[in-house]
N, C-alpha and C positions, 0 to 999 in steps of 0.2 A: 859097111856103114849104112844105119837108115837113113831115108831122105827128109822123110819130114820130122819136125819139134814141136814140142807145144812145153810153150816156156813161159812160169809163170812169172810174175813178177811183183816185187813190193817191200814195205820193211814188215817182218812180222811184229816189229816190238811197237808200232803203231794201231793196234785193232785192227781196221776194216783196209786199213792201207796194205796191210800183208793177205788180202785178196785171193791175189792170184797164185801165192807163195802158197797158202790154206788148200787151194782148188788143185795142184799139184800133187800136194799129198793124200790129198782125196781119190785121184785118178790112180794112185800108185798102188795105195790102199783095195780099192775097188774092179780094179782093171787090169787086165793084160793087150801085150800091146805087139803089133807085128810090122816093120818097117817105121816106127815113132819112135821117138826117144822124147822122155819124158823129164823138162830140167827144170830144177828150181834157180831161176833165174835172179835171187831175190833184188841185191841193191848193187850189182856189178856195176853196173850205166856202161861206161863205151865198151866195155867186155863187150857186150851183147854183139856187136858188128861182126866179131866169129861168127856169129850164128849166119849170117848172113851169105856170107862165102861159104860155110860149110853143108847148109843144107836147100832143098829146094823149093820145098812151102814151110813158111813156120808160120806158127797159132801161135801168139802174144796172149797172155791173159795178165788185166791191169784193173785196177780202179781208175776211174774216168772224174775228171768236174764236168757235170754239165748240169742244167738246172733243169732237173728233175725225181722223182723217189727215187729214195735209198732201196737199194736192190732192182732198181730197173736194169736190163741187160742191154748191151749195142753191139752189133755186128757191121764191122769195116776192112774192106779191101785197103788195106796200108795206102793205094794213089789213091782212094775216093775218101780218104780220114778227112771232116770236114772240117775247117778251122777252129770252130767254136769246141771243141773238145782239144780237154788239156786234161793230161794224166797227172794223179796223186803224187807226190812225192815231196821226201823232204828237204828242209831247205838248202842241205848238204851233199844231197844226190842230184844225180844225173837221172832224168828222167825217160820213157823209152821217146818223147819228140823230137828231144834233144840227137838220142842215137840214130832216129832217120832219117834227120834232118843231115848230122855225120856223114852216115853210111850213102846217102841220096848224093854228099856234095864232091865223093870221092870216089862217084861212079860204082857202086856198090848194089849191086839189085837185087831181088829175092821177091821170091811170090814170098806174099806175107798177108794175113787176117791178123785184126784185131778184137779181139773179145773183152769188154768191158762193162765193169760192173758198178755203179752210183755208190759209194760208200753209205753209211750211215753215221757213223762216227770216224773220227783220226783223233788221237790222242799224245800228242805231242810232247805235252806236261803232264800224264800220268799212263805212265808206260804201259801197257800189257799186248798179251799176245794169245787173247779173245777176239773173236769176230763179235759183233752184235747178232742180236737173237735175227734181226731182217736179213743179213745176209748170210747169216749159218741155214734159216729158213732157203733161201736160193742157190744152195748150192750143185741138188744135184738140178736142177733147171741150167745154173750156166755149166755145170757139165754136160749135158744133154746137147748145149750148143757147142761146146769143144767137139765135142763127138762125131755132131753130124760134118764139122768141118775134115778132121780126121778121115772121114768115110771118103768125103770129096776129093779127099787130097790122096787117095790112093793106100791111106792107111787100116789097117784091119785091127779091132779091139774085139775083145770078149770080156764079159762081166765075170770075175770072182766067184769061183762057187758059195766060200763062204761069207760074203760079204750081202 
């Protein structure tokens, strides 16, 4: 079994809120991968605490609230996640704070990165499952940051020939 994940997360039927879900299949698309495993995580919520116990660094990829542009990227070590960041989701899901706040209160550890991306839009009351043109614009940048985390964590990718 690999050790590390990079697992995206989000609802796709929201636009920019299926994010991370979007950026999963872009990596899948584009990429090969050696010791990662690659999961769309979409709107599981306490699912996700498998991930926890089962692998030994996982990459989170989420939309993020914090007040600033749409398509800015953030990078956080899960213990330095600073308050003021709260992840997208909706009003019927479990969010990933919710799962480590969980997985944190039930002795549950894991080297874990956060990758997050500022939405542009969420669409609540009119479904689709489009990104906005600002974050379809950033995608391979926050892959670029998936990636170099991947390197860090002992993982090996190669690009696609035909991609």
């Amino acid at each position: 079994m690999n050790s590390i994940a990079v697992v995206g997360l989000g609802n796709l039927l929201l636009a920019d809120e299926g994010f991370g879900v979007h950026l999963i299949r872009f990596l899948e698309k584009n990429y090969t991968f050696d010791n990662v495993d690659i999961i769309d995580g979409g709107t599981i919520g306490f699912n996700l605490i498998e991930y926890f116990v089962t692998y030994k660094q996982l990459i989170f990829v989420d939309a993020i609230k914090v007040d600033d542009e749409p398509g800015s990227i953030y990078r956080f070590d899960l213990e330095q996640l600073p308050p003021n960041i709260t992840f997208v989701s909706s009003i019927h899901e479990i969010g990933l704070g919710d799962v480590i706040h969980h997985a944190r209160f039930m002795g549950v550890e894991a080297k874990a990165v956060v990758v997050g991306v500022v939405p542009f839009k969420i669409t609540p009351n009119d479904l689709t499952t489009e990104l906005s043109e600002q974050l379809k614009s950033r995608m391979q940048a926050v892959a670029d940051v998936v990636l170099n985390e991947v390197k860090k964590a002992g993982g090996i990718y190669a690009r696609r020939g035909n991609s």
